[in-house]
KOLMARRO-678969 format. One record per residue (C-alpha): x, y, z; residue number from 1. Coordinates in Angstrom, 1 decimal. Layout:
N
+--------+--------+--------+------+
|      u |      v |      w | resi |
+--------+--------+--------+------+
|      X |      Y |      Z |  NUM |
...
+--------+--------+--------+------+
This chain:
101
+--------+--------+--------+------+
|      u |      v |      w | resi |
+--------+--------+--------+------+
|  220.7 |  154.7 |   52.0 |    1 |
|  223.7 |  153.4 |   53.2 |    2 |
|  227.6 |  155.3 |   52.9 |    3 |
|  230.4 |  152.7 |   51.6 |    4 |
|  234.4 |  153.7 |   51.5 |    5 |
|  236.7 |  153.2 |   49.1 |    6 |
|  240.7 |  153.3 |   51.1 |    7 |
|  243.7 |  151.7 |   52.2 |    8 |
|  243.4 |  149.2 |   54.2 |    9 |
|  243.4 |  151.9 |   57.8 |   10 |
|  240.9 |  154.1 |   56.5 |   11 |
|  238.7 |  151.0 |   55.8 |   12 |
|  239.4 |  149.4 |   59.1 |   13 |
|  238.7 |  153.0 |   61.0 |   14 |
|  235.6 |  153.1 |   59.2 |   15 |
|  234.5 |  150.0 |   59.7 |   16 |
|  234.8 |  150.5 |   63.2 |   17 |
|  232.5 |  153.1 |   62.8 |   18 |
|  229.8 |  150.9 |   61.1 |   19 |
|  230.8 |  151.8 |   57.5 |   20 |
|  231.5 |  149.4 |   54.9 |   21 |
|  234.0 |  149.8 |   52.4 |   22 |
|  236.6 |  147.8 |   50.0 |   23 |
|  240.3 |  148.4 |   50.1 |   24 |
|  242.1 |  149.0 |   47.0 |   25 |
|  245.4 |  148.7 |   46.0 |   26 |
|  245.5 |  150.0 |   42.6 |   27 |
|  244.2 |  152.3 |   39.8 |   28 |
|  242.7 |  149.5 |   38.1 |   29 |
|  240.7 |  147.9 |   41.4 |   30 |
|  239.9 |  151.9 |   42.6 |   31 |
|  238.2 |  152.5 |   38.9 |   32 |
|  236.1 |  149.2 |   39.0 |   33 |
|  235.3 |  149.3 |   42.9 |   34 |
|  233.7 |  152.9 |   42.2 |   35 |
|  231.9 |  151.8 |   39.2 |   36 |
|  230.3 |  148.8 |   41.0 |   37 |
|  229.8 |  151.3 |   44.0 |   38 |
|  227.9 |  153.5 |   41.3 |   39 |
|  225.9 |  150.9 |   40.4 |   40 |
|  224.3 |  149.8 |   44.2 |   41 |
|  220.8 |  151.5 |   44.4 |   42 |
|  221.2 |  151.0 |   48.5 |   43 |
|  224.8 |  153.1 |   48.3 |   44 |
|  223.8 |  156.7 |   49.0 |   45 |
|  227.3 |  158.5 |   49.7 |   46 |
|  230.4 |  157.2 |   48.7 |   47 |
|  233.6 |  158.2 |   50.6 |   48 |
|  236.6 |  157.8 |   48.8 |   49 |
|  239.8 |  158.7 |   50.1 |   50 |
|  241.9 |  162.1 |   48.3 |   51 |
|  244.9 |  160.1 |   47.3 |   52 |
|  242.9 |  157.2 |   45.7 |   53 |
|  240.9 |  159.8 |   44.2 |   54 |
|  243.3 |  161.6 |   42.3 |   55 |
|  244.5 |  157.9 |   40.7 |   56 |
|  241.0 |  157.9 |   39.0 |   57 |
|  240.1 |  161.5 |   39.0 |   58 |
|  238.8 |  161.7 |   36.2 |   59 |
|  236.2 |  159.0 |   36.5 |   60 |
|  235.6 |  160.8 |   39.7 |   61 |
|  234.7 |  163.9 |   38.5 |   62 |
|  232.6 |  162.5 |   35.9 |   63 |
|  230.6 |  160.5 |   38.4 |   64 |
|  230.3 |  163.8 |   40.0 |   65 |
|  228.7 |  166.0 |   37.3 |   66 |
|  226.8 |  163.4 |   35.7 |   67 |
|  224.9 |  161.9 |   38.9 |   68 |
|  223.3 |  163.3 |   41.8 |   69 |
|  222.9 |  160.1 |   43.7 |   70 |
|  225.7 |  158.5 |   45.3 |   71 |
|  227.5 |  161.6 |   46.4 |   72 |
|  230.6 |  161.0 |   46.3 |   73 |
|  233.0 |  162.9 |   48.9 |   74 |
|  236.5 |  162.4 |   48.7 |   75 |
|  238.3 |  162.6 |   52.2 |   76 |
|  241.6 |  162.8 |   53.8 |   77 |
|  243.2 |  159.5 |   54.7 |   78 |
|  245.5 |  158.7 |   57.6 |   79 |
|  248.1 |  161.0 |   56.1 |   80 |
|  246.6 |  164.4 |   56.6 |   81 |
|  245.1 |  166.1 |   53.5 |   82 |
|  246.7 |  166.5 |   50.1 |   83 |
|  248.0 |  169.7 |   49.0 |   84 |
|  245.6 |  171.9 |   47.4 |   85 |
|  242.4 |  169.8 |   48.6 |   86 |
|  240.0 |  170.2 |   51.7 |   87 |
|  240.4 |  169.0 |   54.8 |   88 |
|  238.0 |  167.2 |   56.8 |   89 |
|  237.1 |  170.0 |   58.7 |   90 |
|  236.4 |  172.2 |   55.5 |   91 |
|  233.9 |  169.7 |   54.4 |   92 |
|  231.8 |  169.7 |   57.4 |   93 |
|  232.0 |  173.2 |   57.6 |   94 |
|  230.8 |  173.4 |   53.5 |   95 |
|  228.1 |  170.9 |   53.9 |   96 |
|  226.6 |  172.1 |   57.7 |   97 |
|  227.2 |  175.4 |   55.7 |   98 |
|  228.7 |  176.9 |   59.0 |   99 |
|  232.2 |  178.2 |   59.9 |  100 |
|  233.7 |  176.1 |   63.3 |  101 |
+--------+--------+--------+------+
């Protein structure tokens, strides 16, 4: 099961860094089909897409999310810091270890 990232182009080059693959998108349109095609991939396990590209397609997003278990899909603060009113990096580990830091 492998994670893929869907970002600007410095979240996909930090991640890639890191060993995860990814595709950067520059707009609503390429964000919506990239996470369909993403969807699609029986080796994609989790998909990381960033907060601010999120909330372009949000709605796709949160359908992905209720209708399939498998990719997860996490959405995850980009270079910029976390948008207002969403988790921060540090909230989601502490969620999914399900353990305060």
């Amino acid at each position: 099961m492998k994670l893929f990232l869907i970002g600007d182009s410095f979240s996909i080059l930090g991640y890639r860094l890191a060993g995860v693959h990814g595709s950067i998108v520059n707009s609503k349109e390429e964000a919506s089909q990239t996470l369909k095609q993403a969807i699609q991939d029986p080796d994609i396990g989790i998909i990381l897409i960033t907060q601010r590209i999120a909330s372009e397609i949000q709605a796709l997003v949160d359908q992905t999310k209720s209708e399939k278990a498998i990719p997860v899909i996490l959405e995850i603060p980009d270079r910029s810091g976390t948008l207002e009113g969403r988790e921060s990096a540090l909230d989601i580990v502490q969620r999914l270890l399900g353990i305060k830091i």
